[in-house]
N, C-alpha and C positions, 0 to 999 in steps of 0.2 A: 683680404679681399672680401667684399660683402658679397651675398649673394647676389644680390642685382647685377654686381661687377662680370662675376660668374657665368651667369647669366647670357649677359652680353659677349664675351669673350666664346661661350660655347658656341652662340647662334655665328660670332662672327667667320669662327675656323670653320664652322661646316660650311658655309656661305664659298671661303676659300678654298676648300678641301672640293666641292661641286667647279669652282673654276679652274680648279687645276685639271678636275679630273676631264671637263670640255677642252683643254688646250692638248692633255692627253689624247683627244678624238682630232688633233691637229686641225680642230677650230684657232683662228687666229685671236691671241689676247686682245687686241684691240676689239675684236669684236665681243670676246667674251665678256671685257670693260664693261663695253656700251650697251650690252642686255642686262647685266649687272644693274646698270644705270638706270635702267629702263626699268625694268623690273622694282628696284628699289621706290621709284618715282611713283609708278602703279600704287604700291603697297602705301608709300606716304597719305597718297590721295584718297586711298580704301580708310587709312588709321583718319584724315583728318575729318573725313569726311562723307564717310561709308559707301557703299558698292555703289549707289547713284550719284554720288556728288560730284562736283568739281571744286577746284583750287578756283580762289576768284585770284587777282592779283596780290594783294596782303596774303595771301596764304601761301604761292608760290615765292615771294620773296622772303617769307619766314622757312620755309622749307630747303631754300638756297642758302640761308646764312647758317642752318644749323649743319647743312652741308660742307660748308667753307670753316666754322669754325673745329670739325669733325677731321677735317683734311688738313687744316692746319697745326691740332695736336696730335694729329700721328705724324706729323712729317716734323713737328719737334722732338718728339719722343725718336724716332729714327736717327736723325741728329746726335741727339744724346747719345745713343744706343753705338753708334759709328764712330764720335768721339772719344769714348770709356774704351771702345776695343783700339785705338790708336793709341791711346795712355797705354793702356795695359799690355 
């Protein structure tokens, strides 16, 4: 695993590790999601575009697809992950 991979993997369990710990405050996951969400959206538009900017439309449907392709290989990877423990 490169570090970049690393990296990412680090930043994402804390990410996780902070939503588990608000569902522990028996905040409802749905909500914890959609701060999650929200909060992510924020930070996208801060990285694309610094503390004044806005997303025009081409920026929010590039942000949306890296979105869907992001949720589409972890839910292949899960997949995977759920099929090898049924073989096995």
């Amino acid at each position: 695993m490169s570090d970049q991979e690393e990296q990412h993997m680090h930043c994402t369990n804390k990410f996780i590790e902070l939503a588990n710990q608000l569902k522990d405050e028996k905040i409802d996951p749905v909500m914890v999601s959609g701060a999650l969400m929200t909060a992510s959206g924020i930070y996208a538009t801060f990285v694309a575009a610094g503390n004044n900017g806005v997303l025009e439309s081409g920026g929010i449907d590039k942000v949306v697809n890296v979105y869907r392709r992001t949720l589409e290989h972890h839910q292949a990877v899960k997949k995977a992950q759920l099929q090898k423990q049924i073989e096995d």
